[in-house]
C-alpha positions as CSV (number, residue, x, y, z in Angstrom):
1,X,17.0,34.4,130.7
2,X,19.8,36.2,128.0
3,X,22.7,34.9,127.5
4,X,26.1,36.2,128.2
5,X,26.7,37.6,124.8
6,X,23.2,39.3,124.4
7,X,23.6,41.3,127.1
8,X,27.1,42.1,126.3
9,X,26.1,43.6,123.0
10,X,23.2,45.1,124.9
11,X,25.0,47.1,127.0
12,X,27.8,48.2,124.3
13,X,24.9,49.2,122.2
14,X,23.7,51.4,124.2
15,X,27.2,53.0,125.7
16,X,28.2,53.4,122.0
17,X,24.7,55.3,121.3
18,X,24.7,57.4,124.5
19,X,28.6,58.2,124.0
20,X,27.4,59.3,120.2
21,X,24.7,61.8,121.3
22,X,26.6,63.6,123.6
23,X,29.7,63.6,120.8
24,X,30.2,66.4,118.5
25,X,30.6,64.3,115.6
26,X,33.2,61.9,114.0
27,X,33.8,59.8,116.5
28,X,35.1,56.1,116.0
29,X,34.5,53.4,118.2
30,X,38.0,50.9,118.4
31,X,37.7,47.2,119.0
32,X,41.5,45.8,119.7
33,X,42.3,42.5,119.7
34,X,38.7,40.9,119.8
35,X,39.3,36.9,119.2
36,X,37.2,35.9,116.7
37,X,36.8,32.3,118.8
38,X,35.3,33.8,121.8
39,X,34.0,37.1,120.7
40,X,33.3,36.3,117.3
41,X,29.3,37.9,118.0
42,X,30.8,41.1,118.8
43,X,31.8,43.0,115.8
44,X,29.6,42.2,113.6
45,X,26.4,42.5,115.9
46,X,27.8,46.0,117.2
47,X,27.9,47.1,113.8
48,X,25.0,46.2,112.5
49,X,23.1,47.7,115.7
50,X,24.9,51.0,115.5
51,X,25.4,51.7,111.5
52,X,25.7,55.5,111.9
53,X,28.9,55.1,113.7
54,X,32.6,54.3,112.4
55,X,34.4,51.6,113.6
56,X,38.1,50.7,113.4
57,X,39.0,47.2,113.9
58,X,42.6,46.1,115.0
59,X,43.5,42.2,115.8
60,X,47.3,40.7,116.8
61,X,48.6,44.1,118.1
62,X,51.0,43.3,120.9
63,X,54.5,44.2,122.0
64,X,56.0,44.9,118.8
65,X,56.3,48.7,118.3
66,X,53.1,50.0,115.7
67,X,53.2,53.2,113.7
68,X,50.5,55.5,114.6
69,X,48.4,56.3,111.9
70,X,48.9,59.4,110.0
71,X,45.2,60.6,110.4
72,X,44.2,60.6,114.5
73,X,40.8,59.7,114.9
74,X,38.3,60.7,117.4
75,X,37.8,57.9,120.0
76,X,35.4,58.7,123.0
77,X,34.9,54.5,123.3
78,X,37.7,51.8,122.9
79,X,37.3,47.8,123.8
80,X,39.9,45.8,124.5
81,X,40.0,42.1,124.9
82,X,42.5,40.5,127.1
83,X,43.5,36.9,127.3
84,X,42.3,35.4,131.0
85,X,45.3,33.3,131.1
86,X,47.8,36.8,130.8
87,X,46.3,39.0,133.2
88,X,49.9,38.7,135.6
89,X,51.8,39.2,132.9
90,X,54.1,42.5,132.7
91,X,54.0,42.1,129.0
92,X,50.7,43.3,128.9
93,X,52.0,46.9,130.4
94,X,53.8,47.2,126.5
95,X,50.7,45.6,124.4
96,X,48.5,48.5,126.6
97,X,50.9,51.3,125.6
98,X,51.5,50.1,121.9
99,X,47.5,50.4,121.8
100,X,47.5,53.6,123.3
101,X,49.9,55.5,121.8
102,X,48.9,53.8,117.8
103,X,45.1,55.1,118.7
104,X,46.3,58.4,120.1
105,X,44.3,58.0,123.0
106,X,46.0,58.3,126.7
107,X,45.3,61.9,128.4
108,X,42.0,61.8,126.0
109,X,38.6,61.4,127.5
110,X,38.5,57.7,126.1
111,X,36.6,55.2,127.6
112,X,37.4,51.8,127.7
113,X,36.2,48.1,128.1
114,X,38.7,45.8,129.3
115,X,37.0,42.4,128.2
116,X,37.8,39.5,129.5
117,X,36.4,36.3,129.0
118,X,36.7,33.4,131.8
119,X,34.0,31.8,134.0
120,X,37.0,31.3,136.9
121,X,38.2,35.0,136.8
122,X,37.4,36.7,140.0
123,X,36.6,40.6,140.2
124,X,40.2,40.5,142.5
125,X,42.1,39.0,139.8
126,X,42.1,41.7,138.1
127,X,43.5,44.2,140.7
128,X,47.2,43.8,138.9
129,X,45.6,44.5,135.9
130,X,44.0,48.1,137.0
131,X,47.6,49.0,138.4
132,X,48.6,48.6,134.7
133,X,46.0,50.7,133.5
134,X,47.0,53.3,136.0
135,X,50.3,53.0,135.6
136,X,49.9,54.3,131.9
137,X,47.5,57.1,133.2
138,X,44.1,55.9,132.0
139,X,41.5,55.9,134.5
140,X,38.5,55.7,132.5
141,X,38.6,51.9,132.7
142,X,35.3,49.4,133.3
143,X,36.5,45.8,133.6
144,X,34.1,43.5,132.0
145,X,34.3,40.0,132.9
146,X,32.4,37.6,130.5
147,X,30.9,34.5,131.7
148,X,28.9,31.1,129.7
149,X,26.0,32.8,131.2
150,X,26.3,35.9,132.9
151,X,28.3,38.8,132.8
152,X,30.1,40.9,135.4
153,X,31.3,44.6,135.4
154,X,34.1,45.7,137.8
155,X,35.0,49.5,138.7
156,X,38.6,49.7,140.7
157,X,39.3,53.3,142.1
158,X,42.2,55.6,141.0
159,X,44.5,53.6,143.4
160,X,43.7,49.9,142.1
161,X,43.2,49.2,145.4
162,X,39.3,48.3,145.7
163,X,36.6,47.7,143.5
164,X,32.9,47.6,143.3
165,X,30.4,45.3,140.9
166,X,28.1,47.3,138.9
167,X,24.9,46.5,137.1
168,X,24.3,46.6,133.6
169,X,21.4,48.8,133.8
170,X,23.6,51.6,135.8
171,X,23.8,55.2,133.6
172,X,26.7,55.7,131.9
173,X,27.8,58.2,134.4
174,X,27.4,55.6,137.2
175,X,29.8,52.9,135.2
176,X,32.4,56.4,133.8
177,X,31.9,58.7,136.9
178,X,34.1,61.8,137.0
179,X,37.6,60.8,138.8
180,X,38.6,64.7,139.3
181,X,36.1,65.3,141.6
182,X,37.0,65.2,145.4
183,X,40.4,63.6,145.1
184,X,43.4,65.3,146.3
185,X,46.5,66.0,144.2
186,X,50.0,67.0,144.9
187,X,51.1,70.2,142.8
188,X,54.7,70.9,142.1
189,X,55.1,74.7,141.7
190,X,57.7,75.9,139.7
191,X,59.0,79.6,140.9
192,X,58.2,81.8,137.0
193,X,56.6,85.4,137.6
194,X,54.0,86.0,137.3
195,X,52.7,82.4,136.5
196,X,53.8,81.7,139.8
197,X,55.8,83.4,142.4
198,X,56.4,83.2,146.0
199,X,55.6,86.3,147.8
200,X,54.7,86.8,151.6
201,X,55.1,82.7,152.3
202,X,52.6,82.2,149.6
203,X,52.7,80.9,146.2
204,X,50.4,83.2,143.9
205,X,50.1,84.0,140.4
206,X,48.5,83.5,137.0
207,X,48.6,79.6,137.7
208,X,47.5,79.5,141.3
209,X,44.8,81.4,140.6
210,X,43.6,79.2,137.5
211,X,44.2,76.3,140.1
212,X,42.3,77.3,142.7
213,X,39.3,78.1,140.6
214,X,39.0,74.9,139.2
215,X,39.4,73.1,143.0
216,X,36.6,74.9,144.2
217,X,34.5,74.0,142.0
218,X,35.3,70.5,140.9
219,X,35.7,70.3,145.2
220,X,39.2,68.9,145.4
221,X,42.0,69.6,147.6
222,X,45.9,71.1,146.0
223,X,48.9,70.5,147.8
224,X,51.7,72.8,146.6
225,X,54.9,72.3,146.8
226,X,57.3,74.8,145.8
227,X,60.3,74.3,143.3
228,X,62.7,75.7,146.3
229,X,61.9,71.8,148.4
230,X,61.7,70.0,145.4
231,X,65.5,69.2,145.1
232,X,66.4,65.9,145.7
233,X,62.8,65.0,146.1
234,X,62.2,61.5,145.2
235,X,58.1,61.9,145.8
236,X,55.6,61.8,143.2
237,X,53.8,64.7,142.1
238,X,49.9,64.8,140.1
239,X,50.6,68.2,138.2
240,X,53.2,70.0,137.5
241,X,52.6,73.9,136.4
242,X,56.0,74.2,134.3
243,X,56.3,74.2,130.8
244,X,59.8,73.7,130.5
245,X,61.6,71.1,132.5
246,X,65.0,70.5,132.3
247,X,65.7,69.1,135.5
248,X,66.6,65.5,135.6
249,X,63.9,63.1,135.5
250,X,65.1,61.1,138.5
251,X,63.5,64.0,141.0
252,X,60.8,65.6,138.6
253,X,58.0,63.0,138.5
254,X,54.9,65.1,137.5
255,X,52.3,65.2,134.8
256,X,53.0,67.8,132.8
257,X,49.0,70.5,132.3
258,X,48.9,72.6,129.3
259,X,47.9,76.1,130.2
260,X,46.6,78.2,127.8
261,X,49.3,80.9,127.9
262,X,52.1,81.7,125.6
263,X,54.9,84.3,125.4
264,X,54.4,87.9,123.7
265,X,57.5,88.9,122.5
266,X,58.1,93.0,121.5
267,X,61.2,95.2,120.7
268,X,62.9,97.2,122.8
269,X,64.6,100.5,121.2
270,X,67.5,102.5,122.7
271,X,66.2,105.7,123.2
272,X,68.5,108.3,121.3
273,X,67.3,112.7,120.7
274,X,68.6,114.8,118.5
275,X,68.8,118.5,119.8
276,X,66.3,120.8,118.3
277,X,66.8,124.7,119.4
278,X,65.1,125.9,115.8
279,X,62.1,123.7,115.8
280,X,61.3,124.7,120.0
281,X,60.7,128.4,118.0
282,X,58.0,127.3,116.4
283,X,56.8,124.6,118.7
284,X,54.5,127.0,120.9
285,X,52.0,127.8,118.5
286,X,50.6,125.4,116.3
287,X,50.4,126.1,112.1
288,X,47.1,127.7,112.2
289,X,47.9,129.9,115.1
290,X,51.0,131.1,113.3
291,X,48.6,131.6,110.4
292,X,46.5,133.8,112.4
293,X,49.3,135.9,113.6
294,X,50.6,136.3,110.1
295,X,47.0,138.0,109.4
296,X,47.1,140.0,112.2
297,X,50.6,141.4,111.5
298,X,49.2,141.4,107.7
299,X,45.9,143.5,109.2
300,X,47.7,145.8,111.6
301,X,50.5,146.5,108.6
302,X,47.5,147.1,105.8
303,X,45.7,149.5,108.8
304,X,48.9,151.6,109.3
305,X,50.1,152.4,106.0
306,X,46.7,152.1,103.7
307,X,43.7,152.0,105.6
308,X,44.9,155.0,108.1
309,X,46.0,157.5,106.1
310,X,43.3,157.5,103.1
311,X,40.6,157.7,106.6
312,X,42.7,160.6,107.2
313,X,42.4,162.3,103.8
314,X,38.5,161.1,102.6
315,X,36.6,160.6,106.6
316,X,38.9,162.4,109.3
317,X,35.8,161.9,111.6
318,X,35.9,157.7,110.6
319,X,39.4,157.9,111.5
320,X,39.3,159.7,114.8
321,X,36.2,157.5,116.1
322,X,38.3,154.1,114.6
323,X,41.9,155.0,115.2
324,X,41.9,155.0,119.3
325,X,40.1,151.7,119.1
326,X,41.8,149.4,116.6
327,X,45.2,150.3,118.2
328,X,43.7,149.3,121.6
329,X,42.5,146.1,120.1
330,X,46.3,145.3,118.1
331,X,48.0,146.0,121.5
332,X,46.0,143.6,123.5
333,X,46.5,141.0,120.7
334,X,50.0,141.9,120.4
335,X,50.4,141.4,123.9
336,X,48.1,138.5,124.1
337,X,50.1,136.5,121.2
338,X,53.5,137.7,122.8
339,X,52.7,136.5,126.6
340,X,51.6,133.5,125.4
341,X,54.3,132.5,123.1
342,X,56.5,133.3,126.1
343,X,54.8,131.2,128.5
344,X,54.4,128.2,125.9
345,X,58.3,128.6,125.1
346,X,59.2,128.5,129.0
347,X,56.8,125.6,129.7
348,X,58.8,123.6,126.6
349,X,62.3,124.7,127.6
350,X,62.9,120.8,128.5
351,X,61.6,119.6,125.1
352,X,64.8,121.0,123.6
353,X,65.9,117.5,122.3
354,X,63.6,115.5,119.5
355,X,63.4,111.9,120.2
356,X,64.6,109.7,116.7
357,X,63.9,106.1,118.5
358,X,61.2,104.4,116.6
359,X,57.8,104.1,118.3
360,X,55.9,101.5,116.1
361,X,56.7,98.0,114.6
362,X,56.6,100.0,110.9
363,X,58.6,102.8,112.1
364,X,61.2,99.9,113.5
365,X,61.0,98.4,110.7
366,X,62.6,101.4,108.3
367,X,64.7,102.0,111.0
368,X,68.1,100.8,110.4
369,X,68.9,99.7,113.9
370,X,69.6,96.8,114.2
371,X,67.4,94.0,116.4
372,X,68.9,91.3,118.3
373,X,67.5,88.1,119.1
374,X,69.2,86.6,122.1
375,X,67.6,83.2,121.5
376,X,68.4,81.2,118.2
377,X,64.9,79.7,117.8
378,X,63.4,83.3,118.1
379,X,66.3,84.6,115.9
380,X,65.1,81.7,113.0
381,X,61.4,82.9,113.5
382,X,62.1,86.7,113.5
383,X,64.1,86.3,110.0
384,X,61.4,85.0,108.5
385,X,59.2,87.9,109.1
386,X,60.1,89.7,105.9
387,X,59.6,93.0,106.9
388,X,62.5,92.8,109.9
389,X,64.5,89.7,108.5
390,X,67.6,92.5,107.6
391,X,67.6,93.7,110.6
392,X,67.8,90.6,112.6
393,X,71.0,89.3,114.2
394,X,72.3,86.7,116.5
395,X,73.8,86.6,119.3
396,X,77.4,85.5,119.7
397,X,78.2,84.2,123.4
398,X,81.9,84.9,123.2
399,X,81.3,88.5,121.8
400,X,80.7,91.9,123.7
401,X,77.9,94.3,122.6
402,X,77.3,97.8,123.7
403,X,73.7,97.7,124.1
404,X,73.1,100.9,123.5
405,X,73.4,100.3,119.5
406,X,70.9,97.1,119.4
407,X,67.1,96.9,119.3
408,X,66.3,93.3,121.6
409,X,63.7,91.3,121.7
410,X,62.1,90.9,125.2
411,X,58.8,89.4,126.6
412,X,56.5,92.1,126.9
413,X,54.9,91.9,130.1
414,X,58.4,91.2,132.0
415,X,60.4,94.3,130.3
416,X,61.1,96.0,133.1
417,X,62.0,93.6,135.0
418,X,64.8,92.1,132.8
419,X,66.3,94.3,130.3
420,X,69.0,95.2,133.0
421,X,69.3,91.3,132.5
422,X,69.8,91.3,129.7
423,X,71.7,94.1,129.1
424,X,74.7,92.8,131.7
425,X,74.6,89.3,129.6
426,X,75.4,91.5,126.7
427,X,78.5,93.3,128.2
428,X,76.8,96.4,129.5
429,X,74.2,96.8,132.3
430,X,72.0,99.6,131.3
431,X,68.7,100.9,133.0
432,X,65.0,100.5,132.2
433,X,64.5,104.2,131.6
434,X,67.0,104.2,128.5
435,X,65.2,101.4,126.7
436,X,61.7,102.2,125.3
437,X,58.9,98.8,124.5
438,X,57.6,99.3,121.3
439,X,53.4,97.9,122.9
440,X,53.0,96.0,119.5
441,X,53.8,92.5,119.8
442,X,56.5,90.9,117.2
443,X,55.7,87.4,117.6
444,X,54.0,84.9,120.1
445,X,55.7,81.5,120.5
446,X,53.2,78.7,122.5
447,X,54.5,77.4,125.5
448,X,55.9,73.6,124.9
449,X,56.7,70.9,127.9
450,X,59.6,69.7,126.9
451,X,58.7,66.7,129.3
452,X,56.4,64.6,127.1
453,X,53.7,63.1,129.8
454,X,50.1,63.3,128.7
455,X,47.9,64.5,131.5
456,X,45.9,61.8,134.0
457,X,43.5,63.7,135.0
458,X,41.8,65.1,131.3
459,X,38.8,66.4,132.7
460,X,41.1,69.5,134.6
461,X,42.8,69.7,131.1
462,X,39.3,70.2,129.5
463,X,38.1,72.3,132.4
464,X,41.2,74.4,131.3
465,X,40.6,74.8,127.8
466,X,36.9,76.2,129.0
467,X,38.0,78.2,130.9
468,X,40.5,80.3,128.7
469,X,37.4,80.1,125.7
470,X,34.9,81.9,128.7
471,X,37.8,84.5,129.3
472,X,39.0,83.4,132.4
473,X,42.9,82.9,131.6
474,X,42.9,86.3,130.1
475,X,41.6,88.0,132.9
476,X,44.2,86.4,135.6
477,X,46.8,87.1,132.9
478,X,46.2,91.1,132.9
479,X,45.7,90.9,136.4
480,X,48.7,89.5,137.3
481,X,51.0,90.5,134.4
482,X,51.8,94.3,132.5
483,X,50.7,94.3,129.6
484,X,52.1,97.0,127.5
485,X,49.0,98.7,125.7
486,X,50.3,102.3,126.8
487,X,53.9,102.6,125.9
488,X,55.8,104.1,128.6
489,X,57.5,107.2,127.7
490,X,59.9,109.8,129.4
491,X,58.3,113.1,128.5
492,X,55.2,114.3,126.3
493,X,56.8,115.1,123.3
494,X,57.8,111.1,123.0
495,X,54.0,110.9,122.9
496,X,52.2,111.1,120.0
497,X,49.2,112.4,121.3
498,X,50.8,114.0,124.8
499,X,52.5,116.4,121.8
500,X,49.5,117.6,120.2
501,X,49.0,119.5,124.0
502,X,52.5,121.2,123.6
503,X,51.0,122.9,120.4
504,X,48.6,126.4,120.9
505,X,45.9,126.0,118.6
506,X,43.6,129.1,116.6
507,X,40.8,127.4,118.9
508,X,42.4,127.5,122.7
509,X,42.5,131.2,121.7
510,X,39.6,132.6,119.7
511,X,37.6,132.6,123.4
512,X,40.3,134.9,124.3
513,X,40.3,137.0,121.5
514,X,36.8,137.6,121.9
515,X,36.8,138.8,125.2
516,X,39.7,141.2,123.8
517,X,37.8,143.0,121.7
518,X,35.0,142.9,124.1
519,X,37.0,144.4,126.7
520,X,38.9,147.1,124.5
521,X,35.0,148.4,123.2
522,X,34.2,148.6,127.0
523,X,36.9,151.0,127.3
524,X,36.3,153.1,124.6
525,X,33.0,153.6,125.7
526,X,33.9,154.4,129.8
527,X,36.7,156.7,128.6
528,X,34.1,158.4,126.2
């Protein structure tokens, strides 16, 4: 029959090998506080029986406050020994954390052996113990209880409220089974459009969406709770889908989830013209169909007062049988160009004042209007973006600025939702219309909670993280959010490429002329 400490290593051995395969590399297996009285087998056997993996070996941490280390080291399996005689003790709640927080490990998909060696420790004895475990928001926990000739493994659910004995020759996903699935968690939703808004007596949005996706497939129920009921709540809440809280920690009790997103921050431009009578002349026809009328005044010029005349005096036949016919064909051209440039001219009669705003991030930055940052942290980022440091400027509570004379930076995909916001905090409401985005983001700053909880439940952080690297996030984000790619802008000649449709090219028109000269020989002939 094996002993106690054969069948310990046994079983370690093979976690620690299994754990390696399914690891992408550089992982480090942590034994804490193993005594070298009771234990002493275990380190050295564990190492010699699995010499392709790193170990890191830590004995006499306990309540005293440890420096993490500078480098953070990949952990997927950490053993801990804890003294039989101490399990009751509240002290061990600050030796667990001091271990956790040195090794980097809570919110991480860590597992852990919680050794403990006794023969008169009962699998119940330890139920205080799991509560401290939970308490610090590790679940991934097997309890190990070490006998003179047997050993014992004890599994507690999420509660600490029962447990189960497990067998040594159970998988590892039978000892480390996945928590998320089929429990039931309490979500605080935190009113932000479009990551979540209430609309129709329903909460929906970038983050609901994301939610729900991951509950139907990991097949566990969400019960939301909106920020509107959450005051003066004193419950408990398993996620929380702000990133920002500053409400007072005696009502907001919630893990905080990392989603994937972050804000996208462009510049908004007053829009200013300048009035243009001379250049709406020349704005009907483009350059090479001014070029072509040039030749044709050229043509019909070197007809009347060279070609015509020396027809007359050398062929006086050439010049009867050409004359009727080329001034057919210069009056329908004449009349063509004329009724066109008419038309074109009446059609731009609106387009009498040239827009001066600046519709790209280069053109901005040449510009000198000046761009103001209505948040100090953005206002230290922007100035060190060489290119649009000079033009940067703070914003000064106690003053009053006339909008109208300042660039701002805004979140893209809520523009026109709050410039008028932001405008009246400024001293002046002014209208959506008057502003124009510049589409190219500035800057992105990532979203940060400001309360510092590291999630329970990793395995919906992870599904997260998948789920923004297979597209997902970015697809609820452009469904539930504008997204400025197209620039929105007030008439075609602010567009680029709407202009190049205001301008009469040499090829909208050869077609026609064509058909001119077909039309003025048809003539000649009938009236022949």
């Amino acid at each position: 029959m094996l002993n106690s400490s054969t069948v310990l290593v046994s079983l370690l051995v093979r976690i620690v090998t299994e754990l390696g395969e399914s690891s992408a590399g550089g992982a480090t297996i942590a034994l804490v506080n193993i005594d070298p009285a009771r234990l002493y087998y275990l380190p050295s056997r564990l190492i010699a029986e699995t010499s392709d993996h790193a170990f890191l070996l830590l004995n006499n941490v306990n309540i005293t406050a440890v420096q993490p280390p500078a480098v953070r080291c990949h952990i997927p399996l950490l053993i801990i020994e804890l003294p039989a005689d101490n399990l009751k003790h509240m002290e061990n709640v600050l030796v667990l954390r001091n271990i956790f927080n040195y090794l980097s490990v809570t919110g991480r998909e860590t597992r852990q052996f919680a050794i403990i060696v006794s023969d008169t420790v009962r699998s119940g004895d330890l139920a205080l113990l799991a509560r401290l475990f939970a308490m610090l928001d590790v679940l991934d926990v097997l309890y190990v209880i070490v006998r003179t000739n047997s050993i014992t493994l004890v599994q507690f659910d999420n509660d600490a409220n029962s447990y189960v004995q497990l067998s040594v020759n159970d998988t590892l996903e039978r000892l480390f089974p996945n928590r998320f699935r089929g429990r039931s968690y309490t979500i605080a939703w935190f009113e932000e459009e479009p990551l979540a808004v209430r609309r129709d007596n329903k909460i929906v949005g970038v983050d609901v969406d994301m939610l729900n996706i991951i509950a139907k497939h990991q097949n566990i129920d969400l019960h939301d709770m909106s920020d509107q009921t959450l005051q003066g709540s004193k419950r408990f809440f398993d996620l929380a889908t702000l990133r920002t809280i500053d409400k007072s920690d005696d009502w907001v009790h919630a893990t905080a989830l990392y989603f994937p997103n972050s804000y996208t921050w462009c510049v908004a431009v007053p829009r200013f013209y300048q009035l243009d009578l001379s250049g709406q002349l020349f704005r009907p026809f483009a350059l090479d169909l001014w070029l072509l009328v040039l030749v044709l005044a050229g043509a019909h010029a070197a007809y009347g007062k060279l070609l015509y005349p020396y027809l007359q005096r050398h062929h006086p036949a050439m010049g009867r049988l050409l004359n009727p016919q080329l001034k057919l064909l210069f009056r329908f051209l004449h009349f063509l160009m004329l009724e066109t440039y008419i038309a074109m001219l009446t059609q731009q009669l609106e387009f009498s004042h040239l827009p001066l705003f600046p519709k790209t991030l280069q053109e901005f930055s040449r510009s000198s209007i000046p761009l103001l940052a209505m948040a100090s942290d953005l206002a230290d980022i922007v100035h060190h973006i060489p290119r649009h440091a000079h033009q940067t400027v703070g914003w000064n509570r106690s003053l009053t600025y006339d909008p109208e004379q300042f660039a701002i930076l805004v979140q893209c995909d809520i523009f026109e939702r709050n410039i008028e916001q932001y405008t009246a905090m400024l001293g002046k409401r002014v209208h959506n219309t008057l502003y124009y985005l510049i589409p190219e983001p500035m800057l992105e700053t990532p979203l940060v909670c400001l309360h510092k909880k590291d999630s329970r439940v990793h395995t919906l952080q992870r599904y997260i993280d998948r789920l923004k690297e297979a597209g997902v996030w970015q697809y609820l984000v452009s469904k539930w959010t504008y997204r400025p790619h197209s620039p929105q802008y007030s008439s075609q000649i602010e567009d680029p490429l709407a202009r190049k449709q205001l301008y009469l090219t040499l090829t909208h028109l050869i077609p026609v002329i064509l058909n001119d000269v077909m039309c003025s020989v048809f003539i000649q002939n009938v009236c022949k």
